[in-house]
C-alpha distance (Angstrom), angle and dihedral (degrees) to the residues before:
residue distance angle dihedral
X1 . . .
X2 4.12 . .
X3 3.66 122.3 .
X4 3.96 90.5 -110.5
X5 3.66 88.9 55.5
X6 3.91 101.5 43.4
X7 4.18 90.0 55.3
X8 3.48 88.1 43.9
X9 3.57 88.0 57.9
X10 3.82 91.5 37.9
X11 3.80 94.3 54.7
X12 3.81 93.1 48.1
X13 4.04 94.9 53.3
X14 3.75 94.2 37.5
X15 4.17 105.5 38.6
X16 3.80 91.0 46.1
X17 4.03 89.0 62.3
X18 3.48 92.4 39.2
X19 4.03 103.2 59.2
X20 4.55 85.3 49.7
X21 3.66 92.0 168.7
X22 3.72 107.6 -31.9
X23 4.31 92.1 103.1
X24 3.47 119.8 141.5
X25 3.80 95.2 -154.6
X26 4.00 106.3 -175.3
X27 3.51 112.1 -110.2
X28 3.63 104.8 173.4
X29 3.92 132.2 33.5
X30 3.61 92.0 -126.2
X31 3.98 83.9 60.8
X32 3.69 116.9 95.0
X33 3.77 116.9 -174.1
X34 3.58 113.0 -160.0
X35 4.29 126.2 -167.9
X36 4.06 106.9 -134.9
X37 3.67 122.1 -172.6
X38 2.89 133.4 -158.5
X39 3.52 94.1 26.9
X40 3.96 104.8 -113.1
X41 4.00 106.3 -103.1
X42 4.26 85.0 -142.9
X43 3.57 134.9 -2.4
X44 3.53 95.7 -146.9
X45 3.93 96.2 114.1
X46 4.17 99.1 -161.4
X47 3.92 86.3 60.6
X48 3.92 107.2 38.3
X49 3.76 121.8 29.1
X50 3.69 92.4 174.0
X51 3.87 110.7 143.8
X52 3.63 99.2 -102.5
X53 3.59 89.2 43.4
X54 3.95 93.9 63.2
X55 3.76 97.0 39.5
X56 4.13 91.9 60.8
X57 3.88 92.4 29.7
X58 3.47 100.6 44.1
X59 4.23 82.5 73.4
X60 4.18 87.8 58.3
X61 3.72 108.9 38.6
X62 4.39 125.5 34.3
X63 3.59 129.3 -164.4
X64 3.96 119.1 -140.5
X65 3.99 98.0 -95.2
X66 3.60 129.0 40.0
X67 4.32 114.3 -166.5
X68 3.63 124.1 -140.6
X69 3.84 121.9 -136.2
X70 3.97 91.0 -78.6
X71 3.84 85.4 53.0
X72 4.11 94.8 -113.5
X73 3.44 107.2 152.3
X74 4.10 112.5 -108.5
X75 3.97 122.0 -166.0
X76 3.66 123.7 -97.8
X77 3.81 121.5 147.6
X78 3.54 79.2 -4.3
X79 3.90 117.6 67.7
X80 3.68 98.7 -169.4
X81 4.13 138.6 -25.3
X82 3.71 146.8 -156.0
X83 3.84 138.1 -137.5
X84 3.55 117.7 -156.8
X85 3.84 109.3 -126.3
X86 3.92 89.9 -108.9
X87 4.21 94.2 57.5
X88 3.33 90.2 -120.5
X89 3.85 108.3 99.2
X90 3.80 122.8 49.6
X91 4.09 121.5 -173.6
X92 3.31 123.5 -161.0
X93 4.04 127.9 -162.2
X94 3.41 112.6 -160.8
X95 3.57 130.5 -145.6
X96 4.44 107.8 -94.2
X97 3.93 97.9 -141.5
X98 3.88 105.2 50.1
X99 3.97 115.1 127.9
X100 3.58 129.7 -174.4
X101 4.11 117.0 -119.0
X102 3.61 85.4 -98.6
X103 3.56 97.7 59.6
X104 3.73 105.0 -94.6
X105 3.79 136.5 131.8
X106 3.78 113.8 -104.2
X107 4.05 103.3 -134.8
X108 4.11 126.8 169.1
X109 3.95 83.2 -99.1
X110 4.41 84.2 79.6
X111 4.21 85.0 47.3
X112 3.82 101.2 51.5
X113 4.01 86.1 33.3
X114 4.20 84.2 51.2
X115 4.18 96.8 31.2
X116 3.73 93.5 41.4
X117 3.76 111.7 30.5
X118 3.94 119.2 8.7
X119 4.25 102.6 41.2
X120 3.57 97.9 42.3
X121 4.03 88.3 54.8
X122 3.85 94.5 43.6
X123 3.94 115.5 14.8
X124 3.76 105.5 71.0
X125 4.53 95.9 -160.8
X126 4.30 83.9 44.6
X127 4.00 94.0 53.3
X128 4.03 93.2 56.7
X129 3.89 87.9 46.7
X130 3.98 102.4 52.6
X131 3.50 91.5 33.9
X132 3.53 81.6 67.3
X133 4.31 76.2 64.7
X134 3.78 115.8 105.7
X135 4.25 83.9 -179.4
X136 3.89 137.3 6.1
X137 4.16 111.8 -165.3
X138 3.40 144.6 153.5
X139 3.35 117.6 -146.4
X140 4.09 86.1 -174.3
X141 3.41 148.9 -1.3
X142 3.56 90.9 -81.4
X143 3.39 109.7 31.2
X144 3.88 130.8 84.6
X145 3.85 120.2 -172.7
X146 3.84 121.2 -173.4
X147 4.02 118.9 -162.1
X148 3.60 112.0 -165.4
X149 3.90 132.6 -157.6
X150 3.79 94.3 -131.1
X151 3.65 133.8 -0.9
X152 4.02 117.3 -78.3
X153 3.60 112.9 -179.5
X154 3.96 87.8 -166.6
X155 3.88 94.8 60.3
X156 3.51 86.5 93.1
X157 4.13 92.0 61.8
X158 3.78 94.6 52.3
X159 3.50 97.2 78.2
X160 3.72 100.3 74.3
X161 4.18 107.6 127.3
X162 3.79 98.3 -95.4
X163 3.81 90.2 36.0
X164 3.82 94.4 62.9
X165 3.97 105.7 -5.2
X166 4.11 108.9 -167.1
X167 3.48 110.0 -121.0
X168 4.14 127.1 -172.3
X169 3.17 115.6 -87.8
X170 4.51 94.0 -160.7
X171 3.93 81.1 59.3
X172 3.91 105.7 49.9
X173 3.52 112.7 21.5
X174 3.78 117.8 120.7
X175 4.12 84.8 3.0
X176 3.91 128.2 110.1
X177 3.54 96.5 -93.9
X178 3.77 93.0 -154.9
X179 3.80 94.1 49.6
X180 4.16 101.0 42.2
X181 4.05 90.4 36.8
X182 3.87 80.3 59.1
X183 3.04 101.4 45.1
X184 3.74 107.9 25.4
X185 4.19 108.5 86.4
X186 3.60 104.2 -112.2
X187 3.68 120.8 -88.2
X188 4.00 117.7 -170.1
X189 3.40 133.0 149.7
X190 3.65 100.3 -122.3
X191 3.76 129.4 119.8
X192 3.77 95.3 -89.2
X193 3.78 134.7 44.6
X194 3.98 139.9 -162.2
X195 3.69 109.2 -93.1
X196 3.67 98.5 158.1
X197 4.39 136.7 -6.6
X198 3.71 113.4 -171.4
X199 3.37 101.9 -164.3
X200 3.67 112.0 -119.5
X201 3.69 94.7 6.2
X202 4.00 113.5 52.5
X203 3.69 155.4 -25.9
X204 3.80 122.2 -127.2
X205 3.86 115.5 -148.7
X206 3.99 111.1 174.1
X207 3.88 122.3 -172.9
X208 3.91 118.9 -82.9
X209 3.80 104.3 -125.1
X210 3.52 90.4 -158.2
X211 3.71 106.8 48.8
X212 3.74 114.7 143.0
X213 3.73 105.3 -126.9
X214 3.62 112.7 76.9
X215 3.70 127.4 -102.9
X216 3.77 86.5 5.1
X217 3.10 128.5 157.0
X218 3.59 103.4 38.3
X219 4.11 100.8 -178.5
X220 3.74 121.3 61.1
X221 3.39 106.7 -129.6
X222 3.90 141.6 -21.9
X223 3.91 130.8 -128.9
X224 3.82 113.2 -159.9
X225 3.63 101.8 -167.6
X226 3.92 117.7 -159.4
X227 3.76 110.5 -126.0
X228 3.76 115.8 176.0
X229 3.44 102.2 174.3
X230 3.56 114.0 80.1
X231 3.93 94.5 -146.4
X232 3.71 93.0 57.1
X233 3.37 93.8 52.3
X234 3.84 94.4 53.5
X235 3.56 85.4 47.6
X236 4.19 94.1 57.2
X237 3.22 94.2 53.3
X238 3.99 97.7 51.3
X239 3.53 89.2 48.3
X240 4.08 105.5 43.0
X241 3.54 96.8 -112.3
X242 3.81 88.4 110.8
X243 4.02 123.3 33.0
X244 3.67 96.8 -178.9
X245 3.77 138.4 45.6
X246 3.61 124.3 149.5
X247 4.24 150.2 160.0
X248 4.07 96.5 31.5
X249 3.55 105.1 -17.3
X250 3.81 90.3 104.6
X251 3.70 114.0 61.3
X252 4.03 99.5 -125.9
X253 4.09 84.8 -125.3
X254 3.71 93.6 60.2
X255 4.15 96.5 37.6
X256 3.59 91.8 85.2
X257 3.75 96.6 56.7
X258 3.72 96.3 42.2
X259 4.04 88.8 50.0
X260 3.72 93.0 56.3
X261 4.27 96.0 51.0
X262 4.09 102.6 112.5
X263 4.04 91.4 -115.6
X264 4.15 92.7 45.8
X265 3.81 129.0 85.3
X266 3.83 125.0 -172.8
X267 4.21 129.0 -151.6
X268 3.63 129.7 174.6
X269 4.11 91.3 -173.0
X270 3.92 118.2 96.8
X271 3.60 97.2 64.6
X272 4.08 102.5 72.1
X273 3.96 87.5 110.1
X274 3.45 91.4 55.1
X275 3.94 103.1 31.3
X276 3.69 104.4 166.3
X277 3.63 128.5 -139.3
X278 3.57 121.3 -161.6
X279 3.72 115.7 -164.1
X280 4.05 133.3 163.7
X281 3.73 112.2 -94.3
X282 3.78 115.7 -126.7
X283 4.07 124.3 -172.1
X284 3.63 94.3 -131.9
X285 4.03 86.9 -179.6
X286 4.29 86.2 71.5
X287 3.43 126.3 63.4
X288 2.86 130.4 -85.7
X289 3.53 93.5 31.1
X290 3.79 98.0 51.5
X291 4.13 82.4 66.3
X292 3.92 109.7 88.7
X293 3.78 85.6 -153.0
X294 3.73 89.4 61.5
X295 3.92 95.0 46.9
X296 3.99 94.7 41.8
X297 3.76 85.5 54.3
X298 3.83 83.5 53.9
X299 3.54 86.4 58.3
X300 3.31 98.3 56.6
X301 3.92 98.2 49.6
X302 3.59 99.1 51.6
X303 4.09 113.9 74.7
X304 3.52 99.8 -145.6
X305 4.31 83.8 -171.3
X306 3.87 86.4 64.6
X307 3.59 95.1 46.9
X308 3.76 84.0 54.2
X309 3.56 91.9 48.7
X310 3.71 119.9 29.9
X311 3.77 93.6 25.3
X312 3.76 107.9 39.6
X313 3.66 96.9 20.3
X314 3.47 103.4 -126.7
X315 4.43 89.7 -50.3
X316 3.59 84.7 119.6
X317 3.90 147.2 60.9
X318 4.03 111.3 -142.6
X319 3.67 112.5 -112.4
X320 3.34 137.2 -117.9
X321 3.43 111.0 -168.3
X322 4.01 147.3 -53.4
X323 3.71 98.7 -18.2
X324 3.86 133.4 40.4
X325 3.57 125.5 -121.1
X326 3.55 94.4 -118.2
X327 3.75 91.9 67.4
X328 3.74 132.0 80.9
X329 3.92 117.1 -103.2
X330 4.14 94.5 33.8
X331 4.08 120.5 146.8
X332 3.14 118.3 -158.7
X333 4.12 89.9 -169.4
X334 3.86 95.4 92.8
X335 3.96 132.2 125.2
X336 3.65 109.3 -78.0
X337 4.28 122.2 -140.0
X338 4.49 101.5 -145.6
X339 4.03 96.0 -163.1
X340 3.14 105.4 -115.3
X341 4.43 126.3 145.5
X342 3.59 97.7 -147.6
X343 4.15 90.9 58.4
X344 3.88 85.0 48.7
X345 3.34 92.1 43.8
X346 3.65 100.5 55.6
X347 4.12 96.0 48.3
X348 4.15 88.3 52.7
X349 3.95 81.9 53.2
X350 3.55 90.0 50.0
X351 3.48 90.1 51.5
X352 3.87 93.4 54.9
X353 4.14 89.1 -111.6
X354 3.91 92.7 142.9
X355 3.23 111.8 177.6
X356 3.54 127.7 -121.9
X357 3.92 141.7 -103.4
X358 4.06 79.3 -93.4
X359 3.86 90.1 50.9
X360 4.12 83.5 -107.3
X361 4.10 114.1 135.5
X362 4.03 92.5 173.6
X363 3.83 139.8 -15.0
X364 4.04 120.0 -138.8
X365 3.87 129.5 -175.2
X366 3.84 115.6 -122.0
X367 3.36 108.1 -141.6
X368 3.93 97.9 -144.5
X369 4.52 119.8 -136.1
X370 3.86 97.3 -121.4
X371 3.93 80.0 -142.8
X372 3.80 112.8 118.0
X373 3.96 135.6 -68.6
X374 3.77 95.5 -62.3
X375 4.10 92.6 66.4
X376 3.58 87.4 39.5
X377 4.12 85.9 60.3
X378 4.07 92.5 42.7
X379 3.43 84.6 54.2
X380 3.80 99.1 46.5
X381 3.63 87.2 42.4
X382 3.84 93.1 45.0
X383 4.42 87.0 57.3
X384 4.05 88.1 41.8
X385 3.91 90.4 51.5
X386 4.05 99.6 48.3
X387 4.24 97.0 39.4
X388 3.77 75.2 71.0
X389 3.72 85.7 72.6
X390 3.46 99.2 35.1
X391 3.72 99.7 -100.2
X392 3.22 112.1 128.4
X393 3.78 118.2 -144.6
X394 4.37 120.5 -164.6
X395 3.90 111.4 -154.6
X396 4.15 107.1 -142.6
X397 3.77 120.4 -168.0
X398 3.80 126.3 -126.9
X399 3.93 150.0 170.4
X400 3.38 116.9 -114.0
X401 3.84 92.6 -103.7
X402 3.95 86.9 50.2
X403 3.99 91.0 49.9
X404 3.93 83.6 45.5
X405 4.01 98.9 49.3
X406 4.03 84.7 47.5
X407 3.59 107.3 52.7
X408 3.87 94.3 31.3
X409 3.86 92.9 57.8
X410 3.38 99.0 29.1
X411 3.57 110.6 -107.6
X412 3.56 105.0 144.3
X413 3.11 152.4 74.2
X414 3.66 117.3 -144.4
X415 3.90 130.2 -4.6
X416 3.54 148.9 130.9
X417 4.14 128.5 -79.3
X418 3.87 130.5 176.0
X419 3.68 116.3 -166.1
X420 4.12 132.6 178.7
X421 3.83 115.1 -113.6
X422 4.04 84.7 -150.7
X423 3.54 102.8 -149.0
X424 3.94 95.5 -63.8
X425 3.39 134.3 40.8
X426 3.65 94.8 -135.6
X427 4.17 80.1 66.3
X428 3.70 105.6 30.2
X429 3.89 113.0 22.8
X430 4.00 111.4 29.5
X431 4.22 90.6 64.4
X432 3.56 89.5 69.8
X433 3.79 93.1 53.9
X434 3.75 110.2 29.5
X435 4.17 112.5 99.7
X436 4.44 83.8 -138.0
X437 3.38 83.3 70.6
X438 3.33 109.2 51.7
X439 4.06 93.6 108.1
X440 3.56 112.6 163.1
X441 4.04 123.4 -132.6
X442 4.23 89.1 27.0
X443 3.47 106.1 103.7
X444 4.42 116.5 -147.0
X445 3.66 80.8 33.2
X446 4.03 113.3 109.2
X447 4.33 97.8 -62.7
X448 3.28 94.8 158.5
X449 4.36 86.7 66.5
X450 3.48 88.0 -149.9
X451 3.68 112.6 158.9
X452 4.12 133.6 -172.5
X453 3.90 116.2 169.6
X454 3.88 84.9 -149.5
X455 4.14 98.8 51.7
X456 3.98 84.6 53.0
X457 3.30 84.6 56.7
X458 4.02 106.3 46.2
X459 4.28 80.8 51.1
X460 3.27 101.6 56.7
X461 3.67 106.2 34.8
X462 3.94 81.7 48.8
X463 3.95 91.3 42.4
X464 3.93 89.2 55.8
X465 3.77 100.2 42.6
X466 4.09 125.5 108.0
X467 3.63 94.2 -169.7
X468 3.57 107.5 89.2
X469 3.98 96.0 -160.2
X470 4.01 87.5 54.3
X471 3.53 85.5 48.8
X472 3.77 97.8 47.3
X473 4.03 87.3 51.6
X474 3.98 96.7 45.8
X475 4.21 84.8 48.5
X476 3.82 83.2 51.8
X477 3.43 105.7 58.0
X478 3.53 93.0 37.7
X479 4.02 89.5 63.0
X480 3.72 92.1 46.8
X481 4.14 85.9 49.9
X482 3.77 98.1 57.4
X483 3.82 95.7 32.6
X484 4.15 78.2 66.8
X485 3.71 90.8 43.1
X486 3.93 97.1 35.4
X487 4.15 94.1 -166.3
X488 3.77 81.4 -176.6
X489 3.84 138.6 11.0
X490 3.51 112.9 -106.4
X491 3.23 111.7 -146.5
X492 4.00 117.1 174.7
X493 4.04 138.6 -25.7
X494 4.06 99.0 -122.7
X495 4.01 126.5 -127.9
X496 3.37 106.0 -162.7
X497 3.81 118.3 -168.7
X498 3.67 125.1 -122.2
X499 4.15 99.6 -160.1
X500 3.69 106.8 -171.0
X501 3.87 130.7 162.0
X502 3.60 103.0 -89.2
X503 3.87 100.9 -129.2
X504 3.90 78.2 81.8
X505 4.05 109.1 104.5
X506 3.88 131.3 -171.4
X507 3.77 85.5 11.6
X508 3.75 101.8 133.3
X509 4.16 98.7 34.9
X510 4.22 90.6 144.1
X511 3.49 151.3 57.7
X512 4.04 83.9 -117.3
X513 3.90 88.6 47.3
X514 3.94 100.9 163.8
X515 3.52 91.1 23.2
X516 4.11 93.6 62.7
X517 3.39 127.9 95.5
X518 4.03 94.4 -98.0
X519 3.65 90.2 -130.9
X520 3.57 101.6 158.0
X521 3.67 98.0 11.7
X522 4.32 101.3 130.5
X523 3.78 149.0 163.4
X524 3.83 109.1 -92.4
């Protein structure tokens, strides 16, 4: 029997006992039944931008732009905007009608309250944006006007919903924002709001009868069911009981299958904002990691084709360095790594990493991404690759807070990391490279502690300039830069695939396409 077959055959026996009676059949096409996993730990989208978080959230609360697939900003609490000629103001009209779940208007006073006060306290990627801010005002009730310090071409791209989610300002104000947005059941202005959340079983969204677009929404409600087991959620899918499942929900060795059943569809679009990297993790502040001869070596020992192939089945593109090639600014023109032992080999000799009587020149733990099978292979495959070379590599298990507490304060040695690029790299890519942000105990931050004098440089002259050429160049040369230095070992740009039923229309309309608010998403 072939592998394909045998988990077919696995998830069929195994995810039928597992739903019992808990199904979520759809009974109505206004009904959307969405797979979540893992189950979001809040929906309160200011305080937790966790994955799950921002698919089921991202229904409730909006930020003032939305981006299409080519990452041109589109209005959504916002109606339209102005930049001053000198990139340093940015004006914001916002749309008249918008209410909060709770029946209130939606007014600038929420943004500057959100902009000014609440993210920078609570939302980690918002703070280094507005502090950017010289000013914050409203000059009306529907009018926004941000004055920046310098000019920062990718202000524009930081106001995406889980970038800078609007929260209300008659809730929050003068509260702890960590306790009440906790505690408080969450109030957005999106499409959708919470009706019900079952823990460990579902989340209720129902329509918003009040939403300010227009004929929006045009399904009733949504049920996000939490699945944990990856079987049953294969099996939901095949059998209707789910019509949506999307980032890592489908094991990438099972996607194909799924996408070719006569009821299924399969898309990698809708996450170009986001387009994740994944990458292995190195602690360049311990030898011999903080050697580049040690980490180009690493380069050449890992096949980032097979990782592409064998690992992610073909969901991926291999990467070449800092920034994906679904993103503006990327060069392909960078130094290339062939795999190849010997080439390895002979930089680890340079280094003076003999190796020993048992052909071992140095032994390193893996600390292993408590994420699902496929990091579990990268990381088998990652040990596999480098014994080659004689560097031994010892794979140690964690919990998710373990992996966390690791990486984040730097107590590691090796492991795996997946970041968004966000739309820019001024807001997605330069944090994991620039020495000011090597902040110890905050995890996406720079863990690696890798530090270059030059690369913090290339960011922020490129993170300042209007000129788009200039900036193209700067973005160049700071590829090329850590390709040579490889601080990490990138390893592919992910396509994950959204499998939905395919009566579903004008469901993936964004480059945030699960993530979006689903507004006029339908059954055709």
């Amino acid at each position: 029997m072939k592998r394909r077959e045998f988990n077919a055959m696995t998830m069929a026996l195994f995810g039928a006992a597992m739903f019992g009676k808990e199904t979520f059949a759809q009974e109505s096409v206004d009904t959307l039944t969405s797979i979540v996993n893992p189950e979001p730990p809040i929906l309160n989208l200011c305080l937790n931008q966790q994955t799950p978080t921002g698919v089921v959230a991202g229904k409730m609360y909006e930020g003032l732009l939305s981006y299409a697939k080519d990452l041109t900003p589109q209005p959504l609490l916002a109606d339209t905007w102005d930049i001053s000629e000198d990139g340093l103001t940015y004006t914001f009209h916002l749309a008249r009608n918008a209410k909060w779940h709770d029946g209130e208007p939606f007014t600038s006073a929420d943004v500057v309250f959100s902009c000014k006060t609440l993210l920078p306290e609570v939302h980690p990627r918002a703070r280094d944006v507005f502090n950017r801010c010289e000013d914050i005002s409203a000059p009306d009730a529907h009018t926004v006007v941000f004055r920046l310090k310098k000019p920062f071409p990718a202000f524009l791209m930081a106001f995406e919903t889980a970038s800078a989610p609007m929260a209300p300002k008659h809730l929050l104000e003068e509260k702890d924002f960590r306790k009440a947005g906790a505690e408080q059941e969450p109030i957005g202005t999106g499409p959708f709001r919470l009706t019900e959340w079952i823990k460990g079983s579902h989340i209720h969204l129902t329509a918003f009868e009040d939403y300010y677009r227009e004929g929006q929404p045009k399904l009733k409600e949504i049920f996000y069911r939490v699945v944990p087991d990856a079987a049953s959620r294969s099996v939901s899918l095949e059998q209707g009981e789910a019509q949506l499942a999307q980032w890592q929900d489908i094991e990438p060795f099972d996607a194909e299958r799924l996408s070719t059943l006569p009821h299924l569809a399969m898309t990698t679009e809708g996450y170009e904002y986001f387009s994740p990297m994944l990458w292995v993790e190195l602690n360049c502040r311990k030898p011999p990691m903080n050697d580049k001869r040690f980490r180009q070596a690493l380069m050449h020992l890992i096949d980032r084709n097979f990782v592409r192939d064998r690992i992610m089945f073909g969901l991926a593109n291999a990467a070449t360095g800092p920034i994906a090639s679904s993103m503006r600014f990327y060069d392909a023109d960078v130094k290339t790594y062939e795999t190849s032992v010997d080439k390895a080999a002979s930089l680890l000799d340079d280094m003076g990493l003999k190796p020993d009587a048992s052909g071992t020149r140095v032994t390193l733990k893996f600390t292993m991404v408590p994420a699902g099978d496929t990091w579990t292979r990268i990381a088998e495959y990652v040990r596999q690759a480098c014994g080659a070379a004689g560097i031994k590599i010892e794979l140690q298990s964690n919990d998710l807070a373990g992996w966390v507490s690791a990486v984040s304060n730097g107590d590691f040695d090796i492991s795996g990391n997946q970041l968004y690029q966000n739309g820019d790299p001024a807001l997605g890519v330069a944090r994991t490279y620039i020495s000011s942000n090597i902040r110890k105990g905050v995890m996406f931050s720079n863990t690696s502690g890798y530090s270059n004098p030059k690369v913090d440089e290339l960011f922020e002259a490129a993170a300042v300039e209007l000129d788009q050429g200039k900036r193209q160049t700067l973005y160049s040369e700071v590829q090329k830069l850590l390709v040579e230095e490889a601080p990490v070992i990138w390893l592919c740009e992910q396509k994950y695939p959204t499998i939905y039923d395919n009566r579903l229309k004008d469901l993936i309309t964004t480059s945030t396409g699960v993530n979006s608010n689903f507004g006029n998403a339908h059954f055709g």
